[in-house]
C-alpha positions, 0 to 999 in steps of 0.5 A: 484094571487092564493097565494093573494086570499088564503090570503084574505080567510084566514083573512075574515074566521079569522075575521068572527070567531073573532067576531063570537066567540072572538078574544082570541078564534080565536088566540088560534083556529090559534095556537093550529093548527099550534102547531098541525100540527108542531107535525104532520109533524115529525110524517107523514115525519116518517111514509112516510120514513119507508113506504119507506123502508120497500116497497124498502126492500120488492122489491115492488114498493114504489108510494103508500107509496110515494103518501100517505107520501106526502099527509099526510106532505101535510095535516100536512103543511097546518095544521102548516101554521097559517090560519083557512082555511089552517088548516082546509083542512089540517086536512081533508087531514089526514082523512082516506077516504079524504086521500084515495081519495088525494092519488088516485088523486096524483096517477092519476096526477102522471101516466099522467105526467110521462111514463109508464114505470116509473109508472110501477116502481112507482106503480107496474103494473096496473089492468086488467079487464079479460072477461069470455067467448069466445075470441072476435076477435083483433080490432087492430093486434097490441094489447097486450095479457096478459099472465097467466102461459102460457095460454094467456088471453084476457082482457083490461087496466083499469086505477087505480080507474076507475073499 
């Protein structure tokens, strides 16, 4: 159903842009992004692989550079599938701060459908919020402590975004 709708979207905004600009126009718009896109997949699948690698040489945990790789072959799919609409979402996806954003939003989808152990291996430990002054009492015996060099520390989980 969703793949009949963005079809329908598809051609309206072609039909629109055809008689708002010319057929010629409209075509050339259709192809030129496609043809951009098709050199944009090579150039984001390379950059995604050596994001890879070069986190898995260093040790460090490769979801970050996983999540942007896939969003910009996601940004570079939608620019290579003819479609004015899908170029366009496309091209916003290989825009610095729409990608940062898309990235955040693969992270979050990820961590929820996955373990935390496997998000740990993923993206690495996630961010903890510590409070200056004196220690509150536990409101659960079981609660984690969060160790510094020896000196415990108290402190809360915050999810990745949500500072």
């Amino acid at each position: 159903m969703a793949l009949l709708l963005a079809v329908v979207l598809e051609l309206a905004v072609f039909v629109g842009v055809g008689r708002a600009l010319g057929f010629g126009v409209a075509v050339l718009l259709v192809f030129a992004a496609s043809l951009l896109g098709l050199v944009l997949l090579r150039r984001e699948g390379m950059r995604a692989w050596r994001g890879f690698r070069a986190a898995a040489a260093a040790g460090q945990p490769p979801g970050g550079q996983v999540t942007d790789g896939l969003v910009g072959l996601a940004g570079a799919l939608l620019l290579a599938v003819p479609g004015l609409v899908s170029g366009v979402v496309g091209l916003l996806l290989l825009v610095p701060p729409v990608r940062r954003l898309a990235r955040a939003g693969v992270r979050r989808a990820t961590e929820r459908r996955v373990s935390s152990m496997v998000a740990g291996d993923l993206f690495g430990p996630r961010t903890v919020r510590v409070r200056q002054g004196a220690p509150q009492p536990a409101r659960q015996p079981e609660q984690p402590v969060v160790v510094d060099g020896g000196r415990a520390i108290e402190g809360e989980i915050v999810e990745p975004g949500r500072h």
